[in-house]
C-alpha positions, -999 to 999 in steps of 0.1 A, spaced: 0 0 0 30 23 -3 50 36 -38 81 21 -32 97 43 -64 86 67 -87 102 85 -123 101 99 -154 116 76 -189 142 98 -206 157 77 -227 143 88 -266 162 61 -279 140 36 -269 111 42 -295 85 10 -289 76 -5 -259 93 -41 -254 72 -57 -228 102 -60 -208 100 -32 -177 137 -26 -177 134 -8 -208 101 3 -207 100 21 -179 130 41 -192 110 53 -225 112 90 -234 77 103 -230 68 78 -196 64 77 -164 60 48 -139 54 40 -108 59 9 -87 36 0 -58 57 -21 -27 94 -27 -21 121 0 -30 155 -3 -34 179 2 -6 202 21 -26 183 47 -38 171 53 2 140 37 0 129 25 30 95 4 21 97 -42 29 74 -56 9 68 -93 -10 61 -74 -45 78 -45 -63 50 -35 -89 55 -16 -117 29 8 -137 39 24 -165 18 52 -187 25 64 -215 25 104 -217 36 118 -253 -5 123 -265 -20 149 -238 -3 140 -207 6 165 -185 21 169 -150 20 199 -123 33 206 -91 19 240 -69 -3 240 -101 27 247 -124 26 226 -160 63 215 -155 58 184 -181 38 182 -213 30 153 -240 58 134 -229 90 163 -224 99 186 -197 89 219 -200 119 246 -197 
């Protein structure tokens, strides 16, 4: 019941989803989350049995604010 890790996909190289997470989730134009355990390494602090990941695709209408600022549109950060 906790998000375990969160990001954006940068990488633009990647240009069609593989069904394999370790590249999708890395896509240009995504972002993912993943419900459960999080990695040590990165400081997360959540113990769980799964490490769920959910992917969307954002490049057609997506859009992200924070303190209702557009900071990411259709996929690319916003300058």
């Amino acid at each position: 019941d906790r998000i375990g890790e969160a990001a954006s996909g940068t990488n633009y190289g990647i240009t069609r989803f593989t069904k394999n997470m370790l590249f999708d989730e890395k896509m240009g134009g995504t972002i993912h989350i993943a419900l459960g355990n999080s990695y040590p390494e990165t400081g997360g602090l959540n113990k769980s049995a799964i490490h769920w990941d959910i992917l969307k695709d954002m490049k057609n209408d997506g859009e992200i604010y924070a303190d209702d600022k557009l900071f990411y549109k259709d996929g690319k950060f916003l300058i």
